[in-house]
N, C-alpha and C positions, 0 to 999 in steps of 0.2 A: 455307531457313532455318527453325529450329524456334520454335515458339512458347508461348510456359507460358500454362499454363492456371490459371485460376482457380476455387477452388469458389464457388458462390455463398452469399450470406454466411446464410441461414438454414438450409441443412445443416451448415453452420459450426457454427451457434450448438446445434443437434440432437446433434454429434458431443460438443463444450463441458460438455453439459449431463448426454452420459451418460458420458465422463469425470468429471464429478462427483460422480455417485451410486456409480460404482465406488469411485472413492476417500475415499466418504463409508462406505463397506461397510469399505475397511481403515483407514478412520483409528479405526472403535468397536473393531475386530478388533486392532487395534494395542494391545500396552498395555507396561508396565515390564521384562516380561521378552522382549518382543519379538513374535510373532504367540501372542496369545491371545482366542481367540475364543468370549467368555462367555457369549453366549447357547444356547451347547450344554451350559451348566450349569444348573443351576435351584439359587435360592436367592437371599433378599433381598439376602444380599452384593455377588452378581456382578450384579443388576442394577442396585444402588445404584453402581456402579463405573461400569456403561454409563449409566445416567442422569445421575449427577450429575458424572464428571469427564470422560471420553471423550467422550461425543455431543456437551456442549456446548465443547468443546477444539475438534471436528472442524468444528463448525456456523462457532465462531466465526473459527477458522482460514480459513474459506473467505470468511467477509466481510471478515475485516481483507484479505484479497490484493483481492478485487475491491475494495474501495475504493480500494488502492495502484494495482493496472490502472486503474481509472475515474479518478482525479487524474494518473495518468502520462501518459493520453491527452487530458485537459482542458490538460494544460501543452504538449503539444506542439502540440496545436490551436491555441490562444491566443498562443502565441509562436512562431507558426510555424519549429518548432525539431524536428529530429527527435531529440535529443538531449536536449532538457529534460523533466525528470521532478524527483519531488518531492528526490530528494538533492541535483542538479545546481543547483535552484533556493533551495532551504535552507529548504524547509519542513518535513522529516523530522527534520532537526538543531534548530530552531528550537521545532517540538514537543516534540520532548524534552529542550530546557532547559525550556521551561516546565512539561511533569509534574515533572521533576528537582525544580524550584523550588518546584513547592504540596507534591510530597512530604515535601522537608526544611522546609517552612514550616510543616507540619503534624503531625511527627515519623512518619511510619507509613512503612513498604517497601511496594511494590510487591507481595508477597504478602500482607499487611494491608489492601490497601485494597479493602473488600468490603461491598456495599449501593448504594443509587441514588444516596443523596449524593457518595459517593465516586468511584464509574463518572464520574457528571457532572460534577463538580470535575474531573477527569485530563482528560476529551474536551474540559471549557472551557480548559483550562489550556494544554491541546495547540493547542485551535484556534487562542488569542490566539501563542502561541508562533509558529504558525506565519503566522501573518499577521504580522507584524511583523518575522520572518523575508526573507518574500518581499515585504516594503515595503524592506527594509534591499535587497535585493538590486536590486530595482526604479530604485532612489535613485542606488547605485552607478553601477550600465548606465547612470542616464539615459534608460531608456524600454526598449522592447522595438525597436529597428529594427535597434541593433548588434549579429549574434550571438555574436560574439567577446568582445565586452565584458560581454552576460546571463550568459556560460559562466565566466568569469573572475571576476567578481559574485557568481557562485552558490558557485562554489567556496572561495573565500573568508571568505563567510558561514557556510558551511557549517563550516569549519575555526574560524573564530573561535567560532559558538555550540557546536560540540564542547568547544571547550577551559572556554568556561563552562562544560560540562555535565558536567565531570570537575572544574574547580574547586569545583563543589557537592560534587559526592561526598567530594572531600578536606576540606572542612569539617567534613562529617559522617560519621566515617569509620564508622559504626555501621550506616548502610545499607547503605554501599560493595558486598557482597558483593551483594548482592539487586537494587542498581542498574545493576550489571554486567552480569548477567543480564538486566535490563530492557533496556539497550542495549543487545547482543549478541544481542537477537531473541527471543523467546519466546514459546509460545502456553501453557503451563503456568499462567498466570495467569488463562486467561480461565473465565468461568463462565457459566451462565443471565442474571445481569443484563446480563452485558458481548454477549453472542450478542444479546438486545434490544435493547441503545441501540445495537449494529454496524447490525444490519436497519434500524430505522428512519433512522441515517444513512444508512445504502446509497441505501435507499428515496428518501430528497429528495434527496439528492446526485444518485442518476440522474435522478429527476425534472428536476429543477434544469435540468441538465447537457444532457439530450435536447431541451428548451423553446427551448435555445436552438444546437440543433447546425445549424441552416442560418444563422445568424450565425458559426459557428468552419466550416460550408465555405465563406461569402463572404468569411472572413478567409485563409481558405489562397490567395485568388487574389489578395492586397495589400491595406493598409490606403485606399488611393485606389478601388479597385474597390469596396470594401466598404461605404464612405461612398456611393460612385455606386448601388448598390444600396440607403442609406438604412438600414445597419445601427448603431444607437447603438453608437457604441464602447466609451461611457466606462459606457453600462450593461451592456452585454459585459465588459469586464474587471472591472467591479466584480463581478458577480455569478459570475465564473468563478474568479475567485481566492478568491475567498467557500468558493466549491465543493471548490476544489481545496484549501484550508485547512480546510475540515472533514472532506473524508474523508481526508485526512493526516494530520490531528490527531486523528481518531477512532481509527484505525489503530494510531497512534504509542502515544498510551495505554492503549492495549487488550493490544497484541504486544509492542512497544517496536520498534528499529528495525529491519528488514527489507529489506536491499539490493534494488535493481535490479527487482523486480515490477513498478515503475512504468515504467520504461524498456524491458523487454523487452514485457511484454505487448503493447503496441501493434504494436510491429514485428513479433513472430509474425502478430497477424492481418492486418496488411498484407502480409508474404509468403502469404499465405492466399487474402488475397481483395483488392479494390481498392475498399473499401464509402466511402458518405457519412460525418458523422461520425455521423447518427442510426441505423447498425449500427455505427459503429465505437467508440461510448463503449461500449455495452453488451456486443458482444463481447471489448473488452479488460475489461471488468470481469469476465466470466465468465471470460477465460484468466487472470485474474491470481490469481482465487480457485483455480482448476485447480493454479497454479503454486505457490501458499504449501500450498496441501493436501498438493500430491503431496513439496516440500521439507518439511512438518511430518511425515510420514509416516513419509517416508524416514528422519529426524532422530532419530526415535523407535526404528526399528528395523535402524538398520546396527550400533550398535554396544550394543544392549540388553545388560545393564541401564543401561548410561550412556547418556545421552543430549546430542547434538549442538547447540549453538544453532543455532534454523534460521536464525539471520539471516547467521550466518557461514556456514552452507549455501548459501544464497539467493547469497550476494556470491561463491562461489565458482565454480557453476553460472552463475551469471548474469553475470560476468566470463570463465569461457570461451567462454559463449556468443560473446559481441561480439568476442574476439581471434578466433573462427573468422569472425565475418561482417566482422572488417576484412581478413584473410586474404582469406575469398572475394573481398570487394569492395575491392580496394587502393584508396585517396586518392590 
């Protein structure tokens, strides 16, 4: 009988990271009319093009996924759920009523909204969204033990704060076009401020999140082993949903929504390798930036000069994914 082999998880993370740099090479090379690659020009134009909209699109592209990777893998940890990720739970939906809500509270779209005030207003606006989101969903279930009831909970939430987040737009039907876009996934908004406050969320959110990954692996073997082991539960989920609420809502405000990154990422690097969660936050946060790079890329140059929402990309890709892996793995 044959047996799969695993790589081990730090050539993993080596392989991760020079996938990265290649596609950080076409995402500046990448531009409106398809592969153009302006550093073989000389002239303030084409570098003001690579500086100021491309590099930071491409930089930022790559934190808004790893953050979606790194809170896809915090939720499945925590809820010992391989299927819970930030849509399933309805913090992605929840974030973006709340951007939805300060931006119609404030009159400005989604391409307007430019400077530190404004970055920080969107990622508070997202985070409380999304907490409140996954409180509402929390409430529902009645805890995290039934996972039929989390899935059901999640979905629901998810469906009900969409429907807010299109009853906004219809209020304010002046945004409407630019909020659609906001929802339908886009990295066209992001800039140098937005690529900062991504980093520094990345930044504590992995912190955050690795401090406490031998409490989410004593949580993968039951919440009765976990206590016997003398793990604080109640400050485990507090600070994990914290987590997972901030870089969803960092994300969410930045790109707007972006199917499934949360939910694939994980399970790529579990077919990969079979690591603790203190290799497995951080190499799904590294495939999950791989994943929105390489679907922002691609987004930009299948159909140049048009351009694809990559959230509709993401959700399409990332939906065949899993009918092949229910396929492979029948229920």
């Amino acid at each position: 009988m044959s047996t799969i082999r695993y790589r081990a998880p730090a050539p993993l993370g080596l392989l991760l990271l020079a996938a990265t740099a290649v596609l950080c090479i076409g995402g500046v090379a990448v531009g409106s009319l398809g592969w153009e690659p302006l550093w073989e020009r000389a002239g303030d134009a084409s570098f003001a093009i690579l500086w100021d909209i491309r590099l930071p699109r491409t930089l930022g592209a790559w934190l808004a996924g790893a953050l979606l990777g790194l809170a896809g893998a915090v939720a499945q940890g925590l809820f010992r759920n391989p299927l819970a990720d930030p849509y399933l739970l309805g913090s992605a939906t929840g974030a973006a009523l709340g951007v939805a809500v300060l931006l119609v509270a404030i009159g400005i779209s989604p391409v307007a909204a430019s400077g530190w005030a404004a970055h920080l207003g969107l990622t508070g606006a997202g985070f409380a969204g999304a907490v409140v989101a996954v409180l509402v969903t929390l409430g529902l279930a009645k805890g995290v033990q039934h996972t039929l009831r989390l899935l059901l909970a999640g979905v629901i939430v998810s469906m009900v704060f969409g429907a807010f987040s299109a009853l906004v737009m219809f209020w304010v039907p002046d945004i409407m076009r630019s909020m659609q876009a906001f929802l339908l996934g886009t990295t066209g908004f992001l800039g140098w401020v937005s690529v900062v406050l991504l980093g520094l969320v990345f930044g504590l959110s992995l912190v955050a999140s690795i401090a406490f990954s031998r409490a989410l692996d004593a949580l993968s073997l039951g919440e009765t082993t976990a206590m016997s082991l003398g793990v604080p539960l109640v400050r485990v989920r507090v600070v994990m949903v914290s987590v997972m609420a901030l870089a969803t809502g960092a994300a969410v405000a930045q790109v707007g929504l972006i199917a499934f990154i949360g939910l694939v990422a994980p399970h790529l690097v579990r077919a990969a390798v079979k690591p603790t969660h203190r290799w497995l936050l951080p190499l799904a946060a590294l495939t999950g930036g791989v994943l929105l790079l390489a679907a922002d890329v691609l987004a930009r140059w299948l159909l140049a000069p048009q351009e694809l929402p990559v959230g509709v990309l993401t959700a399409v890709l990332g939906g065949g994914y899993l009918l092949w892996l229910m396929h492979r793995r029948p229920l």
